[in-house]
Backbone bond lengths (Angstrom), bond angles and torsions (degrees), N, CA, C in turn:
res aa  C-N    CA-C-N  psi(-1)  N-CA   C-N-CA  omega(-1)  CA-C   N-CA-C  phi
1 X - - - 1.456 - - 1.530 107.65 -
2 X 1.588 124.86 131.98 0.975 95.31 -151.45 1.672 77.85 -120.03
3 X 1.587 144.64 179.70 1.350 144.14 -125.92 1.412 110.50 -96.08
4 X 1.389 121.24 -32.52 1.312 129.79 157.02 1.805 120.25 -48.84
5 X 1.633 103.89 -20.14 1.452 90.51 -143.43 1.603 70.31 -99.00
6 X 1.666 128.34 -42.44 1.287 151.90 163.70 1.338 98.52 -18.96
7 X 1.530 131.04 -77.98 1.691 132.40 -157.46 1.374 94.92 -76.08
8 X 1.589 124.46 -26.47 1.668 114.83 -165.84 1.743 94.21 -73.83
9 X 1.234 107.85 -49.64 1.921 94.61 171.60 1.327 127.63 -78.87
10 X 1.401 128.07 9.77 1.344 127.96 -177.04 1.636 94.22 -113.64
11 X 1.269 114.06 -5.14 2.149 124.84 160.34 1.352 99.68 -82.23
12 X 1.304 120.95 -67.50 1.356 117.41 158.53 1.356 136.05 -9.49
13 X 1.211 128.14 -110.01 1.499 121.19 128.43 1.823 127.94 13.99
14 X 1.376 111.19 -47.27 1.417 102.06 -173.59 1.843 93.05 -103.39
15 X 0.955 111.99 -10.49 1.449 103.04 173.83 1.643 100.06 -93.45
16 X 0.978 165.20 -17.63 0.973 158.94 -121.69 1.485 74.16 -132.19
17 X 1.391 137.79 -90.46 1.423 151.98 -146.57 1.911 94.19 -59.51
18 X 1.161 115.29 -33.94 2.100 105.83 163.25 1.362 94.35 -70.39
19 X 1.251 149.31 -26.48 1.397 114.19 -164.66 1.145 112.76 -110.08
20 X 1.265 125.36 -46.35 1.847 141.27 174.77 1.413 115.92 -106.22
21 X 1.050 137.10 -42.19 1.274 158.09 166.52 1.130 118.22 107.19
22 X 1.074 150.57 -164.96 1.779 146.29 153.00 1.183 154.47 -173.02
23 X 0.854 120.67 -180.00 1.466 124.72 -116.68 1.867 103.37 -80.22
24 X 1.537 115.31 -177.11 1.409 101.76 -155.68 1.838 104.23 -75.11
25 X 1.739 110.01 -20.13 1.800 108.08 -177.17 1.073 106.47 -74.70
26 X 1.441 123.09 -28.38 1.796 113.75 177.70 1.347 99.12 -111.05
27 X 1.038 148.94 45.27 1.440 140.28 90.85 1.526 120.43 -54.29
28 X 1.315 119.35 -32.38 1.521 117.33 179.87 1.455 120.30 -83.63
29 X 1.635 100.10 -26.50 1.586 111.97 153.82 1.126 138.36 -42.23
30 X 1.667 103.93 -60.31 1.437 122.46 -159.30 2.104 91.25 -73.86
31 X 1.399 101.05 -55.36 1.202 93.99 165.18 1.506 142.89 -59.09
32 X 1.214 108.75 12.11 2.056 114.43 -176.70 1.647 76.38 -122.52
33 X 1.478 137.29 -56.76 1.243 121.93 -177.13 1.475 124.91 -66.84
34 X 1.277 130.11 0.53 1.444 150.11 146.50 1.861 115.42 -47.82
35 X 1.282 90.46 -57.38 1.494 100.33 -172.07 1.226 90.96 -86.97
36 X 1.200 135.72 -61.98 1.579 97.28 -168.22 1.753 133.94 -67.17
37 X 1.176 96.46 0.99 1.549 112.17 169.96 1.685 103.64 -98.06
38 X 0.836 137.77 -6.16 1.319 130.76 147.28 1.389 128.95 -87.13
39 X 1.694 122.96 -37.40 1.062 136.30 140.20 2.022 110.04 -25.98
40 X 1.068 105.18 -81.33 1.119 118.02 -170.82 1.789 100.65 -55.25
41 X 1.704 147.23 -63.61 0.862 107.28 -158.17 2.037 102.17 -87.66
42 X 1.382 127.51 21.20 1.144 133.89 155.19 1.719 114.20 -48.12
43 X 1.761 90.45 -65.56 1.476 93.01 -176.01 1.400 126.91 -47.23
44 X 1.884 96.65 -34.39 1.501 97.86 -160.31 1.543 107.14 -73.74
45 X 1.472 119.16 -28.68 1.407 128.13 -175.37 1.917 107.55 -67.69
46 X 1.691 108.11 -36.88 1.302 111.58 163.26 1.513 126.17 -51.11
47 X 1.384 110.87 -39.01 1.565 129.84 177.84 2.034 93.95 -61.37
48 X 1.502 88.73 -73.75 2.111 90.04 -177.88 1.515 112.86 -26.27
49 X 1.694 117.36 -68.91 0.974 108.65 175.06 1.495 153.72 -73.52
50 X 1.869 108.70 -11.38 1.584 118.29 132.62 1.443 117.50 -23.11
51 X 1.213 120.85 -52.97 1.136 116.33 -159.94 1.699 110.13 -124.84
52 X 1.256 99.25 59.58 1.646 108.07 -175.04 1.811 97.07 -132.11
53 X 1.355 104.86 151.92 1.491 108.43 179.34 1.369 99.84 -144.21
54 X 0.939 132.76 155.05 1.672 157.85 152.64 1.284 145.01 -101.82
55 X 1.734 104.62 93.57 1.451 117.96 -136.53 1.530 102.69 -94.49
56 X 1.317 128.88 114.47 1.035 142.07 -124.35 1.936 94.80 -105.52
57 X 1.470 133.93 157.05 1.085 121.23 162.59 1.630 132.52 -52.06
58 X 0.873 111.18 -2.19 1.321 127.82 -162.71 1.679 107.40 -105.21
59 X 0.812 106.27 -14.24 1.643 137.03 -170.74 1.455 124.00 79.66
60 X 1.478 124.59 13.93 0.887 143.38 -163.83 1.889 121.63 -74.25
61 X 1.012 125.96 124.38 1.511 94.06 172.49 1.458 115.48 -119.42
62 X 1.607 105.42 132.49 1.553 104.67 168.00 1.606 116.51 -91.49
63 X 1.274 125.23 151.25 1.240 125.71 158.85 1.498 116.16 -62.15
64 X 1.258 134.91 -179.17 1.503 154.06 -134.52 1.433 83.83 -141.80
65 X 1.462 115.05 123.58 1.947 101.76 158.81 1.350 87.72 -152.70
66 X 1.319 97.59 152.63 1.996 121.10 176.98 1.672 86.95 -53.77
67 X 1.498 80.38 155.30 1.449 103.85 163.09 1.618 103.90 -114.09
């Protein structure tokens, strides 16, 4: 499923639950398709900052690492 198709059913889902509400499998849905759309744009921000540097006055560049 690729992220478009992901937020178009997790709109789904949240429109459905304001009007009728639902039921206990798409509650378990909306919630496994939650996490992987957070999962997923986690990773991608993990990927950005792999590959981020901080170019110093000096002209120097350091890489970006977790603390």
């Amino acid at each position: 499923m690729d992220m478009n198709e992901l937020i178009a059913r997790i709109n789904e889902l949240a429109a459905k639950n304001k009007t009728v509400g639902l039921t206990e499998e798409e509650l378990e849905e909306r919630a496994k398709l939650r996490r992987m759309y957070i999962d997923n744009v986690t990773g991608n921000l993990r990927g950005q900052l792999d590959n981020t540097y901080i170019l110093r006055p000096d002209g120097t560049k350091e890489k970006v690492v977790r603390k």
